[in-house]
N, C-alpha and C positions, 0 to 999 in steps of 0.2 A: 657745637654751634647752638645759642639763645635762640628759641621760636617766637617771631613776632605773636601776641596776640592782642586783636581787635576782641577791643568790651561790645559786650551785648549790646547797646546804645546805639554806639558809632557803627558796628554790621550793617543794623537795621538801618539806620539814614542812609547809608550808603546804598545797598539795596533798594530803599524808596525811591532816592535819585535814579539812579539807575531805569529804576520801572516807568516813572515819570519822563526821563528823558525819550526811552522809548517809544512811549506814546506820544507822546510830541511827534516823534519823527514820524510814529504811523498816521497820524491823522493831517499830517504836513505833505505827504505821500496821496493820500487819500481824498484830502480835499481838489488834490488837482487832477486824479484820473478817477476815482470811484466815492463821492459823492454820499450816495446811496449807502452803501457799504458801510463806508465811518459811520453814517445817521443809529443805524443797528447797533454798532461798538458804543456809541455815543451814548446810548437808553439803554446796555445793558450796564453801562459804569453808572448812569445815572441812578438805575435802582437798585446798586448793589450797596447792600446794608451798612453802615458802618462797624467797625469789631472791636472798639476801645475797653478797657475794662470800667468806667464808669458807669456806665450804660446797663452792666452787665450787673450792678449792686443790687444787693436783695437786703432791704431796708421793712421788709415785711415783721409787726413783730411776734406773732403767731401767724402759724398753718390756719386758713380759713377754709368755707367751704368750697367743695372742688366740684368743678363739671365740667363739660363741654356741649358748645351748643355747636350748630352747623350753620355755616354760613355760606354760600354759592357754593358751594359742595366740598370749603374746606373747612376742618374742626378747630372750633376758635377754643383755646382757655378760657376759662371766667372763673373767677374767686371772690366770694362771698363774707361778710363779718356783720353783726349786729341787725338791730331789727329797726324798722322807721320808715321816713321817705328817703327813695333810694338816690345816693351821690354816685356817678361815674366815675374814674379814677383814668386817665387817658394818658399812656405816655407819648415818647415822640419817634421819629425817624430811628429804628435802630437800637430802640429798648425794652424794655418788660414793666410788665406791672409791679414786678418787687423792686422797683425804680422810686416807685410813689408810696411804698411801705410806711412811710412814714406819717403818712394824714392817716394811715388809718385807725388804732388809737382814740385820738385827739375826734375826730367824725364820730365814731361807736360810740364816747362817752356824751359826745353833745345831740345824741340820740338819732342817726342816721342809720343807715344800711347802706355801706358801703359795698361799692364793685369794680373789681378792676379785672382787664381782660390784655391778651396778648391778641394784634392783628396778625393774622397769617404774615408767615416770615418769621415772625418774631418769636421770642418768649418759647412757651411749650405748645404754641400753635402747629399744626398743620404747615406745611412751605408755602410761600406764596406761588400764584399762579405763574410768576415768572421763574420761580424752581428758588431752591434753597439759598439763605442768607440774602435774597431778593424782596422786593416788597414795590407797591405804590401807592399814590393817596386816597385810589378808591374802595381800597381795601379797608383801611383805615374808615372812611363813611360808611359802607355796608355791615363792618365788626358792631361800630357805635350803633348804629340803627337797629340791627339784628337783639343786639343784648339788651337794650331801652324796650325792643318788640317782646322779650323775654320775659325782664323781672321790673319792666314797668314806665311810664314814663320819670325821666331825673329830675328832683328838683333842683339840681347844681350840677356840674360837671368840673372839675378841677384837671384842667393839660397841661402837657407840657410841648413845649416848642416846636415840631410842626404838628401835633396834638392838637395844637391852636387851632392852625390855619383846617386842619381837616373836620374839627370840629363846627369850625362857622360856615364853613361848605354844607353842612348836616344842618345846622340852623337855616339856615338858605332854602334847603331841601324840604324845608318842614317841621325838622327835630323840636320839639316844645320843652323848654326846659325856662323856670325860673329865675336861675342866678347862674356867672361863669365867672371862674378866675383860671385864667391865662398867665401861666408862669415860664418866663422866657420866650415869649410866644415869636413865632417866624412868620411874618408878613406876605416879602413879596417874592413869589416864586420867581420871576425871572432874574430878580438881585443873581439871586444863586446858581439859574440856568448861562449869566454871562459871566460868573467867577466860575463855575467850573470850565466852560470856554477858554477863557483867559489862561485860566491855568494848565489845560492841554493843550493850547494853540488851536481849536476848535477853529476852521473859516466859513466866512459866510452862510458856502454852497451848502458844506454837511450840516451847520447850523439851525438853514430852513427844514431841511426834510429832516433832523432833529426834533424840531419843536411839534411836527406834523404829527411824527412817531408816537410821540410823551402824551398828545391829547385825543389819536385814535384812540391809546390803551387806556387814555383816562374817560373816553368817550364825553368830554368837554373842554370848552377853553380854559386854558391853563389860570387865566384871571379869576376862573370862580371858585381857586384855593388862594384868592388874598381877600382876605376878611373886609380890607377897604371898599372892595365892591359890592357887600352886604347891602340890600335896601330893604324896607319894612320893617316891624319891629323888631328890636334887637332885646335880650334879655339884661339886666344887671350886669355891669362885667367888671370884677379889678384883675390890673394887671399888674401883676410882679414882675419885674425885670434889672438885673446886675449891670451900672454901671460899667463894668471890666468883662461882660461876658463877652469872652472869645468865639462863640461859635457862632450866636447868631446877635448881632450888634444892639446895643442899647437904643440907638436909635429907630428899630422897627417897631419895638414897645411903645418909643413914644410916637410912632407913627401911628397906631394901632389906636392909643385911646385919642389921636386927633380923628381920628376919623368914624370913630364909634363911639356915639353919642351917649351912649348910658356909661360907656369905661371910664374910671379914673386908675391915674398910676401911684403904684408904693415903686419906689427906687432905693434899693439895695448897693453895697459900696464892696467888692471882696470876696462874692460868693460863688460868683460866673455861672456855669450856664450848669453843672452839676448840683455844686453843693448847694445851691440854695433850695433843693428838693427837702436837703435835712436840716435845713438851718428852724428853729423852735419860733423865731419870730414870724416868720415867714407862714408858717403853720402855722402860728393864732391867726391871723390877719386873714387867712384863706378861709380856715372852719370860722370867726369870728362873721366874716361877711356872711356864709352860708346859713348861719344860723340868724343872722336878722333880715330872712327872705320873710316878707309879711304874710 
């Protein structure tokens, strides 16, 4: 007798399905006698990392310098190249600094000192406070702040997608920097707080002590991670963003430079929310802007 075999592919979907439906039904359970309960399941999915392999690309093109600094008592990565005023290198929800490998290069030769660092969770960080392949956005402000407290204030910072939004929360904060460019940048966090809803069947009840949960731990309103609500000066800012990006929609980009007075957008056709990290035009346009900071 012929053994069915299921391809690697179809397993996996199936199995996703599967896990997905599950959750459905627990939090379908949940929202009508425990509430509370789901709220916890709710913010421990919410800050579990994503594991794609794009994410995971190491676009670095030499070994730079290595150290670790400490940040609220976890060890952050930080990698070093060239010498000048210093560019930050930010990636986003669930990636590493050899994500953005590829500005560096292209920065060293137009005379910067480039940095890029892994936020706890990430990269070759330390776990985050909420334990392994976990993370949140204030981790992300404390990493940026801590390493600018290190090797200086940035004259630029280049992010990537929610890089963005944790980054102008740091502006917000105080962070002083020059110039930004915001590539693929994620806007508004609730967009994302009611598609992920939608897509577990998240009700109401759990929903509220949800949202409660997400900004004890971030110890603020969840609005002062959408850049729209930025008041006071704002730095220079371009913003790259794909057309066709799947992850985080093209229209947040042009949300972002409506509402942010110094932003203008470049619009990209093809490259979506990964590759345009490596795409060579995309990289002039970024170090090009950085380097006509006056």
């Amino acid at each position: 007798m012929s053994k069915t075999v299921i391809p690697a592919r179809k397993s996996t979907t199936v199995r996703t399905l599967l896990k997905l439906a599950s959750l459905r039904a627990a939090f379908a359970v949940l929202e009508r006698v425990a509430p509370g309960p789901g709220s916890r399941l709710a913010l421990d999915l919410w800050c579990t990392l994503p594991a794609n392999a794009g994410r995971r690309r190491d676009e670095r093109p030499t070994p730079g310098l290595r150290s670790m600094i400490e940040v609220a008592g976890r060890s952050v990565a930080v990698e070093r190249w060239g010498d000048g005023p210093p560019v930050y290198l930010m990636h986003g929800w669930g990636g590493w600094r050899g994500q953005l490998g590829c500005f560096v290069n292209p920065l060293v030769e137009a005379g910067f000192h480039v940095v890029a660092f892994d936020v706890p969770g990430h990269g070759d960080s330390d776990p985050s406070v909420m334990g392994r392949r976990r993370g949140n956005g204030l981790e992300f402000i404390r990493a940026l702040r801590a390493v600018a407290t290190e090797f200086g204030d940035p004259l630029g910072v280049i992010a990537h997608s929610y890089g963005c939004a944790t980054t102008t929360t740091a502006i917000r904060d105080g962070l002083g920097l020059r110039r930004l460019v915001c590539v693929a940048p994620s806007v508004d966090p609730m967009t994302s707080l009611h598609q992920m809803a939608r897509t577990l069947g998240i009700g109401p009840r759990t929903m509220a002590r949800w949202l409660v949960r997400i900004e004890r731990l971030a110890g603020r309103p969840l609005s002062d991670f959408d850049p729209r609500t930025v008041t006071g000066e704002r730095p220079p800012t371009l913003v790259i963003h794909d057309r066709q990006d799947k992850e985080v929609p093209y229209a947040e980009g042009e949300a972002f430079r409506a509402s942010w007075p110094t932003a203008e957008l470049v619009s990209t056709d093809g490259l979506g929310h990964q590759r345009i990290l490596r795409d060579s035009e995309v990289i002039d346009q970024a170090v090009g802007f950085l380097v006509a900071t006056p």
